[in-house]
Gaussian input, Z-matrix of N, CA and C with variables (Angstrom, degrees):
# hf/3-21g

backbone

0 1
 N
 C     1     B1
 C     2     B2     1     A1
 N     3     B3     2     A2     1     D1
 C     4     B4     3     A3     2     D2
 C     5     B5     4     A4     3     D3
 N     6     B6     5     A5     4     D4
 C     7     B7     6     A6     5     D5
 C     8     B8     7     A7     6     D6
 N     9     B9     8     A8     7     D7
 C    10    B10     9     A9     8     D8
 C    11    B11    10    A10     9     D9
 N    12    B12    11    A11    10    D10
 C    13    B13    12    A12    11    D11
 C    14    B14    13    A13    12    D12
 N    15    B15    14    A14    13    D13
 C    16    B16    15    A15    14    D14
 C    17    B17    16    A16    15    D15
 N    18    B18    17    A17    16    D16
 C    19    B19    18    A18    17    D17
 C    20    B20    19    A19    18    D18
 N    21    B21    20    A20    19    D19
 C    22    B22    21    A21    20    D20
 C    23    B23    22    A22    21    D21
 N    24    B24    23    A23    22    D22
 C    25    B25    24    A24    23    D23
 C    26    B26    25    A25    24    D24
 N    27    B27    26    A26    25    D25
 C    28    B28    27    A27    26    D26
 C    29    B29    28    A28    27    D27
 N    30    B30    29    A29    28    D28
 C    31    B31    30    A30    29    D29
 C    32    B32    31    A31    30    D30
 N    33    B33    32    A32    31    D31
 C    34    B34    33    A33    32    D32
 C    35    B35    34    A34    33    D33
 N    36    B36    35    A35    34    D34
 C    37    B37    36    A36    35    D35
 C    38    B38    37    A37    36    D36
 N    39    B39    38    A38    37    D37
 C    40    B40    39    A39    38    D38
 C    41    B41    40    A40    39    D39
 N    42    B42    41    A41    40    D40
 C    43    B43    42    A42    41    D41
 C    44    B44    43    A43    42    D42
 N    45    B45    44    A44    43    D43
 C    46    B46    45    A45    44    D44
 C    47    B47    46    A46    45    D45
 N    48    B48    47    A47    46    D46
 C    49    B49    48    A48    47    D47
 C    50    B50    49    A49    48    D48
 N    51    B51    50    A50    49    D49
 C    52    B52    51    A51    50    D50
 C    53    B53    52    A52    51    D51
 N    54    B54    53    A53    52    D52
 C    55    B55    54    A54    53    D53
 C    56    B56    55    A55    54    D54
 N    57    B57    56    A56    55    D55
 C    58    B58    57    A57    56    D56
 C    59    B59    58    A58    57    D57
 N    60    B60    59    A59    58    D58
 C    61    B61    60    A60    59    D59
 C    62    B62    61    A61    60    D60
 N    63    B63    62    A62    61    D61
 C    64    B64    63    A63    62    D62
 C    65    B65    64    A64    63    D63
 N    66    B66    65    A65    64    D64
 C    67    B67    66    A66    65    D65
 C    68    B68    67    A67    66    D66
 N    69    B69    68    A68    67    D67
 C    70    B70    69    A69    68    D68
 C    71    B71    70    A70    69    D69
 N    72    B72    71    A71    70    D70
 C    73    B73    72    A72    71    D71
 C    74    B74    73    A73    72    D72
 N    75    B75    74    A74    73    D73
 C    76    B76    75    A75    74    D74
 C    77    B77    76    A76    75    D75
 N    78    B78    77    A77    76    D76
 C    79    B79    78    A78    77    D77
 C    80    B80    79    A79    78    D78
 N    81    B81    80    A80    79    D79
 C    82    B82    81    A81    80    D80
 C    83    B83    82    A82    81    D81
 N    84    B84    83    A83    82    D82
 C    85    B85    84    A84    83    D83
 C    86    B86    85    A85    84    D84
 N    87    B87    86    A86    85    D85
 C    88    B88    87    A87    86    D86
 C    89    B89    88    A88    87    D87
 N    90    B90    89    A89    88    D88
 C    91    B91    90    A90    89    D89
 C    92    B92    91    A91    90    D90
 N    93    B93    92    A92    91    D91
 C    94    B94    93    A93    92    D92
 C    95    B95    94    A94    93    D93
 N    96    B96    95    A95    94    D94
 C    97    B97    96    A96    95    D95
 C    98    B98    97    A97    96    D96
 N    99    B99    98    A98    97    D97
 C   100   B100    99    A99    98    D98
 C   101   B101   100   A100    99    D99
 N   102   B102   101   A101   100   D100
 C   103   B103   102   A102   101   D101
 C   104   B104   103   A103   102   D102
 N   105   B105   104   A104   103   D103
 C   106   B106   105   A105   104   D104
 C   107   B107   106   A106   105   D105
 N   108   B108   107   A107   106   D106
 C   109   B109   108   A108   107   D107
 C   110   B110   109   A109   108   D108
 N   111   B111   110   A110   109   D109
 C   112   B112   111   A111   110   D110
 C   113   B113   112   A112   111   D111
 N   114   B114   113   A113   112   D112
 C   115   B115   114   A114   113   D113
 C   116   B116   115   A115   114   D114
 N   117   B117   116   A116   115   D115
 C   118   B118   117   A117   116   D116
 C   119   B119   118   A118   117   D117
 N   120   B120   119   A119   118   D118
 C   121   B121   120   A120   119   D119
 C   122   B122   121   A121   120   D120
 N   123   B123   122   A122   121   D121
 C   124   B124   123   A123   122   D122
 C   125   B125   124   A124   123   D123
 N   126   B126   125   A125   124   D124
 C   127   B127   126   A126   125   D125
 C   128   B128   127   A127   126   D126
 N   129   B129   128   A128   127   D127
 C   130   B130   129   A129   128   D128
 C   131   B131   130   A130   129   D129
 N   132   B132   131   A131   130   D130
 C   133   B133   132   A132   131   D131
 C   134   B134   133   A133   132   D132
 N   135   B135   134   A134   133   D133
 C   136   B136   135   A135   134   D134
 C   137   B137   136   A136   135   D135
 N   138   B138   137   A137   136   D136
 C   139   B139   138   A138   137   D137
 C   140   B140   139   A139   138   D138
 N   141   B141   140   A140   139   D139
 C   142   B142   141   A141   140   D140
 C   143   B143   142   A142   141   D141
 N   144   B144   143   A143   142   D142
 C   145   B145   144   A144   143   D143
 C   146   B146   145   A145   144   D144
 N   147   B147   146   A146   145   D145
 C   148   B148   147   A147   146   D146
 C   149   B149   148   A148   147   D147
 N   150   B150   149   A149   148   D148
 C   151   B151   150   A150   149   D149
 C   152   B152   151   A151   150   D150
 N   153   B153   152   A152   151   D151
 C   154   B154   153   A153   152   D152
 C   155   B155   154   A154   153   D153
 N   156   B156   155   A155   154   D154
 C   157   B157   156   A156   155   D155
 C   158   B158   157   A157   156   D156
 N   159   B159   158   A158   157   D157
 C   160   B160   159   A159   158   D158
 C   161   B161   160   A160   159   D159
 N   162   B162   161   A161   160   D160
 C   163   B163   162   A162   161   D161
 C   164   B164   163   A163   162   D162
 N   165   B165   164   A164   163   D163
 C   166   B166   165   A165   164   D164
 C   167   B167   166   A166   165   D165
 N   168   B168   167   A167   166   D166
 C   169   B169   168   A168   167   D167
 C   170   B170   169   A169   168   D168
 N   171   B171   170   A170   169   D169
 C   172   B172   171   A171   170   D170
 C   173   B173   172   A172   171   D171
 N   174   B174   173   A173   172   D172
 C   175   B175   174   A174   173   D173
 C   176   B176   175   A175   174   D174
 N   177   B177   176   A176   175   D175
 C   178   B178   177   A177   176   D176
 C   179   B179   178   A178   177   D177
 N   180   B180   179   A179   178   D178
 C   181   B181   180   A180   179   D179
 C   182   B182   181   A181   180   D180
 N   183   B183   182   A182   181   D181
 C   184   B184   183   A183   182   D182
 C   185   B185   184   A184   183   D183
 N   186   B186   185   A185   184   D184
 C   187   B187   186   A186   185   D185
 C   188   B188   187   A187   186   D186
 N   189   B189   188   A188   187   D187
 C   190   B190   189   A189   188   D188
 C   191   B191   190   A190   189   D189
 N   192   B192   191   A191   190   D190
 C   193   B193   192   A192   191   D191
 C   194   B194   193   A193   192   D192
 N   195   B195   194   A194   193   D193
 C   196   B196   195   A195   194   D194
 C   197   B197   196   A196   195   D195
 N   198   B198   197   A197   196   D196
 C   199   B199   198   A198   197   D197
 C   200   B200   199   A199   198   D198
 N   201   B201   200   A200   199   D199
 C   202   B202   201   A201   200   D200
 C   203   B203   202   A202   201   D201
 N   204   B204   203   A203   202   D202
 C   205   B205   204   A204   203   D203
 C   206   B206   205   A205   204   D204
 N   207   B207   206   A206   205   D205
 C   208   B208   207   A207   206   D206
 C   209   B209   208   A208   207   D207

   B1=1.4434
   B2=1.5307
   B3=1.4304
   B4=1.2670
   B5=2.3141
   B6=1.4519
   B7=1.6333
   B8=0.8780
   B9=1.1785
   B10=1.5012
   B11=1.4862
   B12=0.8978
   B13=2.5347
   B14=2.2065
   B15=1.2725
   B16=1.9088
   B17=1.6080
   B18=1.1899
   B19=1.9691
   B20=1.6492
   B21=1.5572
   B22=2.0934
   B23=1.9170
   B24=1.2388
   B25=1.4712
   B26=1.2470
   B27=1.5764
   B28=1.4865
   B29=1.3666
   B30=1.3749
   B31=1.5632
   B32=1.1975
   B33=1.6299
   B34=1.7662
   B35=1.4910
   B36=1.4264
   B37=1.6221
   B38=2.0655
   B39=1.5405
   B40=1.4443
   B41=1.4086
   B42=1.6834
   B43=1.6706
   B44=1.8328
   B45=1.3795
   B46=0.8723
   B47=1.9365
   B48=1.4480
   B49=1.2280
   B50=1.7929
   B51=1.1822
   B52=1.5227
   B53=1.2904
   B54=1.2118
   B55=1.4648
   B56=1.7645
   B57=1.3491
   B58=1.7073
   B59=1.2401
   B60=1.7674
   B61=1.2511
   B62=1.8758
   B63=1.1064
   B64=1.4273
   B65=1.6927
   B66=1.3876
   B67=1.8312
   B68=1.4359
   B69=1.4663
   B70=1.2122
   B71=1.7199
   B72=1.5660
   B73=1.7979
   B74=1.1653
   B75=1.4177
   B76=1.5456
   B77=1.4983
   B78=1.5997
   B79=1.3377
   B80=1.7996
   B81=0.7932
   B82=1.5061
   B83=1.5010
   B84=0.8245
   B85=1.2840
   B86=1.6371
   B87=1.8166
   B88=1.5952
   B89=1.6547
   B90=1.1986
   B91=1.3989
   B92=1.6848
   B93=1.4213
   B94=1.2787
   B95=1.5724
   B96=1.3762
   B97=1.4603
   B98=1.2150
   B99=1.6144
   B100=2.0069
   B101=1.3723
   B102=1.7433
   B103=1.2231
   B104=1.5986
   B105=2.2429
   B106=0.8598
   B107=1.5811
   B108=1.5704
   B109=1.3181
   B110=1.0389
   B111=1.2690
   B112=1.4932
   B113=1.3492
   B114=1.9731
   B115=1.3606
   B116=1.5855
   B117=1.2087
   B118=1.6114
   B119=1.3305
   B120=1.4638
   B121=1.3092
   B122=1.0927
   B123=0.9975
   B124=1.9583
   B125=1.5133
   B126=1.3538
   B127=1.2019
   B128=1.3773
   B129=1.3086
   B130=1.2477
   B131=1.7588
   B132=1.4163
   B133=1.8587
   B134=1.3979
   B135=1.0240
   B136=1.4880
   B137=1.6941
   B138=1.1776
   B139=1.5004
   B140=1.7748
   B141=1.1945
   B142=1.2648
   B143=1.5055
   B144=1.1461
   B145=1.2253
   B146=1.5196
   B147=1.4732
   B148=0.8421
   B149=1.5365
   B150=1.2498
   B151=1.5092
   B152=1.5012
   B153=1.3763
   B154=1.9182
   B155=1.3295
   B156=1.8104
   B157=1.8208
   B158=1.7713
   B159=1.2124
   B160=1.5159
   B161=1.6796
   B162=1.5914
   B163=0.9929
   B164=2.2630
   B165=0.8793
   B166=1.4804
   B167=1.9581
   B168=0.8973
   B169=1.6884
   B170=1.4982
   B171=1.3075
   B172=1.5574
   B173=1.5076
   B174=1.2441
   B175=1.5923
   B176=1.5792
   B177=1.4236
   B178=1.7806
   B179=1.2101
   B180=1.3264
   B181=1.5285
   B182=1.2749
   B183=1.7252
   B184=1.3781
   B185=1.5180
   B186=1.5848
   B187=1.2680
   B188=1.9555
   B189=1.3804
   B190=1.9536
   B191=1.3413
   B192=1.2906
   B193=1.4425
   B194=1.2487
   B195=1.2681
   B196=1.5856
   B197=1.5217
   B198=1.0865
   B199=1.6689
   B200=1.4579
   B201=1.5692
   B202=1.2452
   B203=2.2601
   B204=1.2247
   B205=1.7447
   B206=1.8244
   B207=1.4297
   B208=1.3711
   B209=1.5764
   A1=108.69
   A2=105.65
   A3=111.84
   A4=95.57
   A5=107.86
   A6=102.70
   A7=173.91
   A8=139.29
   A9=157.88
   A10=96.08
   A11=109.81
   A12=104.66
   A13=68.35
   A14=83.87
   A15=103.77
   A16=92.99
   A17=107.94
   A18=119.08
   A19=91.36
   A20=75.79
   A21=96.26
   A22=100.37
   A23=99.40
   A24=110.47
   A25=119.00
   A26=124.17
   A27=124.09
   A28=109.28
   A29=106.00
   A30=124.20
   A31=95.15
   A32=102.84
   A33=108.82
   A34=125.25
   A35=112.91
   A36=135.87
   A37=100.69
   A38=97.24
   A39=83.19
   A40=111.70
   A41=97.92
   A42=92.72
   A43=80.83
   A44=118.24
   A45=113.98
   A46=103.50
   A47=116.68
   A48=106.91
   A49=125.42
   A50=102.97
   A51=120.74
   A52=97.97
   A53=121.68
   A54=128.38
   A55=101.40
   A56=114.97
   A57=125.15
   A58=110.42
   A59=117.32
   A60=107.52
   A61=106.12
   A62=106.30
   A63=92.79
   A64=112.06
   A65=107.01
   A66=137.68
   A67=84.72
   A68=128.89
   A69=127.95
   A70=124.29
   A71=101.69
   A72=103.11
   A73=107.07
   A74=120.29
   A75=127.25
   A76=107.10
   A77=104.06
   A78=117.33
   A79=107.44
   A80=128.81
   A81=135.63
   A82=125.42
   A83=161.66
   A84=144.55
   A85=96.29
   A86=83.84
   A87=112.94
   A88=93.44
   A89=124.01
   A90=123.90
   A91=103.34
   A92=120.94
   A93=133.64
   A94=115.28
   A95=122.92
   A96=125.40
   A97=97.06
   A98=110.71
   A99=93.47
   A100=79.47
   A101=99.83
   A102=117.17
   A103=129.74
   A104=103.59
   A105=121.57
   A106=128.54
   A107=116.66
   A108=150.57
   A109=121.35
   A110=117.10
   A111=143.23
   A112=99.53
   A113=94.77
   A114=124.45
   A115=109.52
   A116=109.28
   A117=123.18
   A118=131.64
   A119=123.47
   A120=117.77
   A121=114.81
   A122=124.45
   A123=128.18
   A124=116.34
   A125=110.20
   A126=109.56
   A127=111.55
   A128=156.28
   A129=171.43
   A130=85.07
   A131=94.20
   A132=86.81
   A133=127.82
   A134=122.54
   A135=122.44
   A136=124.96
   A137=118.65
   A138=97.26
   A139=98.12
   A140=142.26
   A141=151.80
   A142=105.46
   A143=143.72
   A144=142.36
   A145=104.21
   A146=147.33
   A147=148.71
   A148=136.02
   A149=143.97
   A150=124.59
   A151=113.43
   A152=112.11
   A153=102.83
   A154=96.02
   A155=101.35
   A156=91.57
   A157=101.20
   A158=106.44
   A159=117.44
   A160=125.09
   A161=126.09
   A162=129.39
   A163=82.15
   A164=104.59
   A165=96.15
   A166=147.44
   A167=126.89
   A168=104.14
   A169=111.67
   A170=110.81
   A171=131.01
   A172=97.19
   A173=102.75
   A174=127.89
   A175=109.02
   A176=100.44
   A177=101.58
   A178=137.38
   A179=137.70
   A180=128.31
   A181=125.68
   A182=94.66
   A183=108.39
   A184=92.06
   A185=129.33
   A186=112.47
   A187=93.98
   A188=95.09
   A189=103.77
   A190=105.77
   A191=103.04
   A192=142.09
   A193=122.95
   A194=121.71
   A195=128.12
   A196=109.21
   A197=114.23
   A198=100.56
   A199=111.21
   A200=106.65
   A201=130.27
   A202=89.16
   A203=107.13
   A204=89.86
   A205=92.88
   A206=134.29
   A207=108.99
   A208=119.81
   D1=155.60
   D2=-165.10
   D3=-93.59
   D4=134.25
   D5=157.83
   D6=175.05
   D7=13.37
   D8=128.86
   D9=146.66
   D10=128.18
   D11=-157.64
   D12=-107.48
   D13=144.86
   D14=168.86
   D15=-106.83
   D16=-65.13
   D17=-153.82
   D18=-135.11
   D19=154.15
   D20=-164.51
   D21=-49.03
   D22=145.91
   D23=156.14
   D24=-148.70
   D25=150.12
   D26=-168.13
   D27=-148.03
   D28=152.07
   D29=-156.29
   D30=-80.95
   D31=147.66
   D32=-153.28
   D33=97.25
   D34=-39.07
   D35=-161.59
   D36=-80.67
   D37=130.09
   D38=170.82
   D39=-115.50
   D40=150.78
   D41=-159.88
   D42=-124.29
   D43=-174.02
   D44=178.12
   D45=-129.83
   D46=150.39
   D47=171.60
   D48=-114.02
   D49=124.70
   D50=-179.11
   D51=-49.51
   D52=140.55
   D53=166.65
   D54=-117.62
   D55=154.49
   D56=177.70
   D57=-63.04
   D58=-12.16
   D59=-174.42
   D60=-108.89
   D61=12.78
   D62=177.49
   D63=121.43
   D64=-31.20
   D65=-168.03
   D66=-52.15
   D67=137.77
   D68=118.80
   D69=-101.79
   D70=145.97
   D71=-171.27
   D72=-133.51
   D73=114.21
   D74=166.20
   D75=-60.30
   D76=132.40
   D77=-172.74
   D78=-133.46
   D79=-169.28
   D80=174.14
   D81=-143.75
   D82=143.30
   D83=-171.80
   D84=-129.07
   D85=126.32
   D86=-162.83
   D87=-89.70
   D88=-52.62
   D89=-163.19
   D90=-152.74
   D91=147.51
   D92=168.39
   D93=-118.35
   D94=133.55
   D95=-173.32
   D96=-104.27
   D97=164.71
   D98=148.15
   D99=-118.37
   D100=-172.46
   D101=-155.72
   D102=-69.65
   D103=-16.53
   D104=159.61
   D105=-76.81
   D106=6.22
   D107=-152.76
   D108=20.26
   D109=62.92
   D110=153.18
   D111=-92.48
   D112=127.67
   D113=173.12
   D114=-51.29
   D115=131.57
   D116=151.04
   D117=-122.65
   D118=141.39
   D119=164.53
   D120=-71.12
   D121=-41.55
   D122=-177.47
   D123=-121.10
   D124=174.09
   D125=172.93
   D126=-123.35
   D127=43.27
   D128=-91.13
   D129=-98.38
   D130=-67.57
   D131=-155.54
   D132=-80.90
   D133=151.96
   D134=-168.06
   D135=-75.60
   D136=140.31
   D137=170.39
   D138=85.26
   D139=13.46
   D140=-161.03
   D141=-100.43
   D142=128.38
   D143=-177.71
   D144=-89.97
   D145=130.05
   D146=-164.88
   D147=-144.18
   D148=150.37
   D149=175.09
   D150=-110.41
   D151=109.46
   D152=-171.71
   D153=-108.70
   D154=133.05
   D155=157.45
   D156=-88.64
   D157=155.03
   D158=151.91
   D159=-128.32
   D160=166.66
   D161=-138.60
   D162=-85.31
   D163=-37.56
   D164=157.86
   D165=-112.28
   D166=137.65
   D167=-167.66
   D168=-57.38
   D169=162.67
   D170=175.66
   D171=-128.00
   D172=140.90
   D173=174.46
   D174=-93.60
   D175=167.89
   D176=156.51
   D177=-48.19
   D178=110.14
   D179=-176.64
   D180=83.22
   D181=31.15
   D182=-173.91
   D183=-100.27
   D184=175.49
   D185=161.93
   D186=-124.43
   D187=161.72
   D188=148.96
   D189=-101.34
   D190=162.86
   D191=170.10
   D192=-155.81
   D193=155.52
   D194=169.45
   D195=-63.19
   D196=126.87
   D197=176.47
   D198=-66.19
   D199=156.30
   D200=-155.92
   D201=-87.52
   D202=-23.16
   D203=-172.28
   D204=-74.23
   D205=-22.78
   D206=-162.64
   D207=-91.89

């Protein structure tokens, strides 16, 4: 999925994704691109447009977050 990184995230790391309806979904993040799609381990900077796979899809108007257990 394509998405605008707020705060660091790193491959390996499980974040969870907000759904519009209320859903939260533990996810993992398999791989991070940047936009020139060169591999990253992290995403350090903020405001970064980015391509993440995760271990499940995200739709439109979903959000990430760090999950709340770590």
């Amino acid at each position: 999925c394509r998405i605008e990184q707020r705060n660091k995230i790193c491959v390996g790391e499980t974040i969870e994704i907000m759904k519009p309806n209320g859903k939260n979904v533990e996810v993992q993040v398999k791989r991070i691109l940047s936009e020139d799609g060169e591999e990253q381990e992290s995403a350090p900077h903020s405001r970064q447009t980015l391509y993440v796979e995760l271990t499940e899809a995200s739709e439109k108007y979903d959000i990430l977050r760090r999950s709340e257990k770590e």
